[in-house]
Structures are given as structure tokens and as C-alpha cells.
N, C-alpha and C positions, 0 to 999 in steps of 0.2 A: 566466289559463288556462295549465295547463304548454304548453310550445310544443310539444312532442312529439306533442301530442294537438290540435291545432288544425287539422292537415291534411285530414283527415274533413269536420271543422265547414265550412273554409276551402272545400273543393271542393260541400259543397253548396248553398251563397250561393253562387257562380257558377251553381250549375245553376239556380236561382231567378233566371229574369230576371227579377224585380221586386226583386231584392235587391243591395245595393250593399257592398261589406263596406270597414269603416270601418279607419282606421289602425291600430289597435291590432290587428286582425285580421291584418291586411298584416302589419306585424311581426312578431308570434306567428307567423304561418304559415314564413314565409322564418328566422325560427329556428330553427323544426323542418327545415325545409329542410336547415338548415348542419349540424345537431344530425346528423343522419340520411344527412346527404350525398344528398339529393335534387336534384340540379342539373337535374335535366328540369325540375320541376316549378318549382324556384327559376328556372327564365330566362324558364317561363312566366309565372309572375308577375313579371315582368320587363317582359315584351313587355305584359302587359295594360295596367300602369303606363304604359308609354312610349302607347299607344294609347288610353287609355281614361280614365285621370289626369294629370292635369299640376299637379293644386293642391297635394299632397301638403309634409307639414312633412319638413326635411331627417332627421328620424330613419329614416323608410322606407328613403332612399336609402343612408342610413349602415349599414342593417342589409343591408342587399341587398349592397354595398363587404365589409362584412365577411363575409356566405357566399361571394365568390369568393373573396376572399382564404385563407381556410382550408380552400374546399375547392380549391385548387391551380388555381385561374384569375384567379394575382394580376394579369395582365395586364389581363384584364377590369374590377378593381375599378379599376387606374390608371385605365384611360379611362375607366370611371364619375365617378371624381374630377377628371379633367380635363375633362368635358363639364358638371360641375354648376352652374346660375344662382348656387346659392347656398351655401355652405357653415359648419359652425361647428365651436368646437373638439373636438367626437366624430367628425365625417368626419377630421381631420386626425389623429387618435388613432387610429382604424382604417386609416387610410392608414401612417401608422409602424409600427402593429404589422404591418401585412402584410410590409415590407420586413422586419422586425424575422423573421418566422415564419419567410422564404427567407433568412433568414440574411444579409439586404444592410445592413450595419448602417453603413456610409457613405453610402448610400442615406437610411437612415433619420434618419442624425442631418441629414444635406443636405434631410430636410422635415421636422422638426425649426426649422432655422434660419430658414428661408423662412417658415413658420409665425407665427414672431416678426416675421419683416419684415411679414408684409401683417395685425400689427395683431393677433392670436387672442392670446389668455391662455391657457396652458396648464392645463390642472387638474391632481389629482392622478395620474388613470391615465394623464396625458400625459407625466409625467416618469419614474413607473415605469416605462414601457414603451422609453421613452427611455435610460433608466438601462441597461435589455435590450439596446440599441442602443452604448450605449458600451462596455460587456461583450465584444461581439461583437468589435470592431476594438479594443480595450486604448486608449481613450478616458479616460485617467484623468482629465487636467486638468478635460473637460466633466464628465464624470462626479459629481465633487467641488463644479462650479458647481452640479449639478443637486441634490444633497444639501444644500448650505447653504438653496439656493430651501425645499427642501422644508422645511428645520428653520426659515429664516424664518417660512413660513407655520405653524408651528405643528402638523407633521403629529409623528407619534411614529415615533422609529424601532423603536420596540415594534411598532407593527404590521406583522402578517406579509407582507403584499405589499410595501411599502416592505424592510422589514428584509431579508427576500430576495433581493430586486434588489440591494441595498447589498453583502449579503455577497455575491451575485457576481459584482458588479463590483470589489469588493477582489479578493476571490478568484483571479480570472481574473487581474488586470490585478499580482500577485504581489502587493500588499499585505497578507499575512497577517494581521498583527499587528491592523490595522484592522479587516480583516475576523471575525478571533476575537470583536472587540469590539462589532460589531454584532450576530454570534450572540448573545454573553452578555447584548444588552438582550432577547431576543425571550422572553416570559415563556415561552413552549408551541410551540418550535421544530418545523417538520413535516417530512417527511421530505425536501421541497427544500430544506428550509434545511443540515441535515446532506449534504445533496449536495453542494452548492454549497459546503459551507468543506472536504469531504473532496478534492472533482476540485482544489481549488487549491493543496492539502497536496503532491497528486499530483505538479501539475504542478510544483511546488519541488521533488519528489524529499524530503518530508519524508517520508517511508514509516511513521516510528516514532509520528508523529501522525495519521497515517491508521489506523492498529491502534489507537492510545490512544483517535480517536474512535468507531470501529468496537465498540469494548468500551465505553463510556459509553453508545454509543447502546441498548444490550443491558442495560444496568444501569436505565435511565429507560423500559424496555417502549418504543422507538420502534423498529418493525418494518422493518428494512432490505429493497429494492426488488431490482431489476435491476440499475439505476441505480449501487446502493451496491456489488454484489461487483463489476459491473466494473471498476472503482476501487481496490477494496479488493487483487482482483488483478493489477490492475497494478502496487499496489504494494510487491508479492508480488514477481514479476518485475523490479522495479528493485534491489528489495535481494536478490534471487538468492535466495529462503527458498522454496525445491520444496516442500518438507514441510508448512509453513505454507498452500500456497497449495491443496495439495492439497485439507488439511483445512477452507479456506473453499468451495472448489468444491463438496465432501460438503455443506456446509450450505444451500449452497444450494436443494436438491430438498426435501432430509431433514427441514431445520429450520424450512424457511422457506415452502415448496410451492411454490418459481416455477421456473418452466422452464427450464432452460439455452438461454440462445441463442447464436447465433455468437462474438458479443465474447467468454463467458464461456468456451469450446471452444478460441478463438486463445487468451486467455491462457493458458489452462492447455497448451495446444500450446507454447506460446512460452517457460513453465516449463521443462516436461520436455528440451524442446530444446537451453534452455541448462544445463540441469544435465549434459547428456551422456546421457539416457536417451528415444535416439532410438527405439527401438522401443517402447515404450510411447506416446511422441507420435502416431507412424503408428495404432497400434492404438486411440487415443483417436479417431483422423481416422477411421478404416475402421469404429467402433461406431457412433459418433455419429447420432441418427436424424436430423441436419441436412444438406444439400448442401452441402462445405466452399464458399466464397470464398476472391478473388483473398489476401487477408489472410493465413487461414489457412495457404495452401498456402507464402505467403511465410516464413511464424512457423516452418515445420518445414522451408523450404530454408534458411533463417538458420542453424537447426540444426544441418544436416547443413554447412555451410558451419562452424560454429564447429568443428567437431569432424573436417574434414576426409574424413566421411563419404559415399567415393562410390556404394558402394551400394546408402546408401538414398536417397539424391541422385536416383539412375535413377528406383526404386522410385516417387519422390515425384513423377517427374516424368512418368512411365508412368500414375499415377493421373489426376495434373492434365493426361490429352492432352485435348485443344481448346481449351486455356486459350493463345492466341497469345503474349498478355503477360506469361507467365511465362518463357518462353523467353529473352529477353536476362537477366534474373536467374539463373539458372540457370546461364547458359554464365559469366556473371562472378563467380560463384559457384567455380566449378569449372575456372578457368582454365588450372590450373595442369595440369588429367587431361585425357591427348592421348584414352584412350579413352573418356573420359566424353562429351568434348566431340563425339567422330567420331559417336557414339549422338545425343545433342540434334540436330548436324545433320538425323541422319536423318531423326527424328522430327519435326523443323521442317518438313521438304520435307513431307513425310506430312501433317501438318497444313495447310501451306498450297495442299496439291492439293486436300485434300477441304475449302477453304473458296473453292476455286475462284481463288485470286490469282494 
């Protein structure tokens, strides 16, 4: 049954009290659940479990651990995991990934380890996910352990979920040269795989391989994301190419149909800015059908800070009033202007009357 569609079914077996709805149900349903982000309905079937079942195989529980987990009540799946009689290695696979989702990837690999101590064998989704978990905190050495396991057993680093993980934990963890090398076994790389070796091109400040892959990707029909311009112009921004980044920004809508969001607004704010074409950045701020962020407003006082500009300095900072946490950037920004600075004052005081401090 698609789980998406099992919620209907699910709710009229409970309305049937002569009817008892069997595991497979139970799962299905709390898939949809997670699928849909139904949490009412996922804790009721929660509570019915706890009141009504006790026999249940540990998959129920593992699937119920993983809708808190992703829908943002990873607290709940802990204690699910810590109160269970019984466990195998899929509750400890969804137990990582949840650390893995909130980004606690010292968390993760610390059950991870534990995992091995009380005896579980890992499978394959235990190590890719793990693999996620070494990524996250630049865990090379485990990382490396986890990749031989994998190639011991026999997996291929041709396949996409393995080959992925791999490239971004090269990636991340600056091993490029590796990481290229794990790209080039994936027969029909997807569009995370292209992410993943472009953000670590990035993160080296290789700029001129972040364009070479950007144009490959375009030559092989692989449809570039969100994901890929904000990368693409950051890398725009590192090697100071205004012109260049311009023209990826236009592609974005144009060529591609996806939305500009924030990231894509700051970089190109953060462009204009350092090129010296501050009024143009403001009027990018001021079009924009987005509410800028803390980010933003930072990307065009950098600006007016490179370029010594106290004008728009005010301007930027007369837009962003009620933003508190702009205000010390701003005034050290602008140290040096007695009447810039006597202005921020003011407008400090003004701001912190009307937030009452």
C-alpha cells in the first residue's frame, strides 16, 4: 500500500471495533504520518500502541523513532530508543540518522560506536549514514575505516547512495583529489553528487573547478538545483567575477525556473558590494519580493565598510531598524565616522525603547 494513502484505511479499522489493524498497517500508516507530517495523528498511534499493544516486532517502533525524528521531535525518538525492551540494527540506524538530520554528528558517530560495543552489526544504510555523520564534524580517519568495511563487504562504490556519501565526506573533509575519484566511478551521477564535489571545490576556494563543473554539468543534460547556484555564486564572489555572477544569477529564473531565495540575493548583494557598486546592491535589497536577513543586511554593510561608504552605511542601517544585532557591526564598521557613529547611537536608543529594555 502507498503510505500516503493508508491513513483513510488506518482510521476506519479503529472505527471497526471488531477490527484490529495488523503491523504492516501500523507501519504504513505512521509513514504517512512522517510523509505528511501528521504528528497528531502519529502520537495517537503512539498512545494506542503503548495502551492497546505490547506484542508488536521492533519495526513498528523503528518506524514511529523515525517520524519523530524528522518531523522535528528528535527528543521524543531518543526517549523512544532509550525505553525500548528490545532493539536491532534498524532502531540504531534511525537513531544515527536523527542525530545525523540535527546535524549532531559527534552525537552520531558516539552511537555509532556504542552500537558496536553491545554487539549489532552494522548494514549498509548504517555506514552510509554514518559516513553523513563523519562529514559533518571532518571525521576523516573513521570515515576511511568506514569505506574499506564497505569495500570489504563487497558493496560498489558505483552505487549512488554509497558513492555519495563518499564524495562528501572527501569533499567536505578537503580531500578532493579522492573525492573527484569517487565521482568518476558513479556511472549516472545525480544531482547530489554534483553538489557535493562542487561545495568542496568551494570550500578550497577552487573557483575555476567549480565553473569547469558547472559547464560539464550543462554539457551531460544534468539540471542544476538551488543547491548548485548558491555555490556556483559563491564562487563567483571568492574570485571577485561581478559580471560572471551576475550572469549565473539571470540563469537562475530564466534558464532554470527555480526561485531565488535568500542565499541566492546575499550573494549577489555580497558581489555588487565588493565590486564597489553599492547602489545597485541596495536596489537589489529594496526589489527583492524576499524579507532580507540578518545575512543580507551583513553582505551590504561589508560593502559600504569596503568602500568606506557612510551614506549608504546610514541608509542600510535605517532599513535594517529593529534588527538589534546589527548594530555592533555596524558601529565597527564605521568607527572611524564621529557622525555616523552619533546617528547609530541614536537609533540604538530608539530601538531598544521600543523593544522595552
Amino acid at each position: 500500500m502507498i503510505p500516503s494513502k493508508a491513513i483513510p484505511g488506518f482510521i476506519k479499522t479503529l472505527q471497526n471495533a471488531s477490527s484490529i489493524p495488523d503491523e504492516g498497517s501500523l507501519v504504513n500508516t505512521i509513514k504517512a504520518c512522517c510523509i505528511t507530517k501528521n504528528l497528531e495523528l502519529g502520537s495517537k498511534i503512539h498512545a494506542y500502541i503503548i495502551m492497546e499493544r505490547t506484542d508488536l516486532n521492533p519495526s513498528v517502533y523503528n518506524t514511529l523513532m523515525d517520524m519523530y525524528g524528522k518531523c522535528g521531535l528528535f527528543s521524543k525518538a531518543l526517549e523512544m530508543f532509550n525505553n525500548l525492551p528490545t532493539r536491532d540494527t534498524i532502531t540504531w540506524t534511525v537513531l544515527i540518522g536523527g542525530y545525523v538530520k540535527h546535524e549532531l554528528g559527534k552525537e552520531a558517530l558516539h552511537c555509532y560506536e556504542q552500537m558496536l560495543v553491545e554487539g549489532f552489526a552494522p548494514d549498509v544504510a548504517t555506514l552510509v549514514i554514518t559516513l553523513k555523520a563523519c562529514s559533518l564534524i571532518g571525521a576523516l580517519i573513521r570515515g576511511l575505516e568506514i569505506h574499506e568495511e564497505l569495500s570489504r563487504r563487497g558493496f560498489s562504490e558505483g552505487n549512488l547512495s554509497i558513492g555519495n556519501a563518499l564524495i562528501n565526506l572527501y569533499a567536505k573533509c578537503g580531500s578532493l583529489t579522492k573525492a573527484q575519484e569517487m565521482f568518476e566511478k558513479l556511472i549516472t551521477p545525480d544531482i547530489t553528487s554534483w553538489n557535493a564535489l562542487i561545495v568542496g571545490y568551494v570550500q578550497a576556494r577552487e573557483n575555476a573547478m567549480v565553473f569547469f563543473l558547472f559547464d560539464r554539468m550543462r554539457k551531460v543534460n544534468q539540471k542544476a538545483n538551488a543547491i548548485t547556484f548558491i555555490n556556483v555564486l559563491r564562487a563567483c564572489r571568492q574570485a571577485h567575477l561581478m559580471e560572471k555572477g551576475i550572469t549565473y544569477f539571470q540563469l537562475i529564473s530564466r534558464d532554470y525556473g527555480i526561485i531565488p531565495v535568500l542565499e541566492h540575493y546575499t550573494c549577489l548583494v555580497s558581489l555588487l558590494g565588493c565590486a564597489g557598486y553599492l547602489d545597485r546592491a541596495l536596489t537589489v535589497v529594496e526589489k527583492m519580493p524576499l524579507y532580507p536577513d540578518n545575512a543580507l543586511w551583513r553582505a551590504l554593510i561589508d560593502g559600504c565598510q569596503r568602500w568606506g561608504s557612510v551614506e549608504l552605511g546610514r541608509k542600510t542601517f535605517e532599513n535594517a531598524h529593529g534588527q538589534q544585532e546589527m548594530y555592533p557591526r555596524i558601529k565597527n564598521s564605521f568607527a572611524n565616522s564621529n557622525e555616523f557613529i552619533s546617528f547609530v547611537h541614536r537609533e540604538a536608543f530608539s530601538i531598544k525603547c521600543s523593544f522595552g529594555n
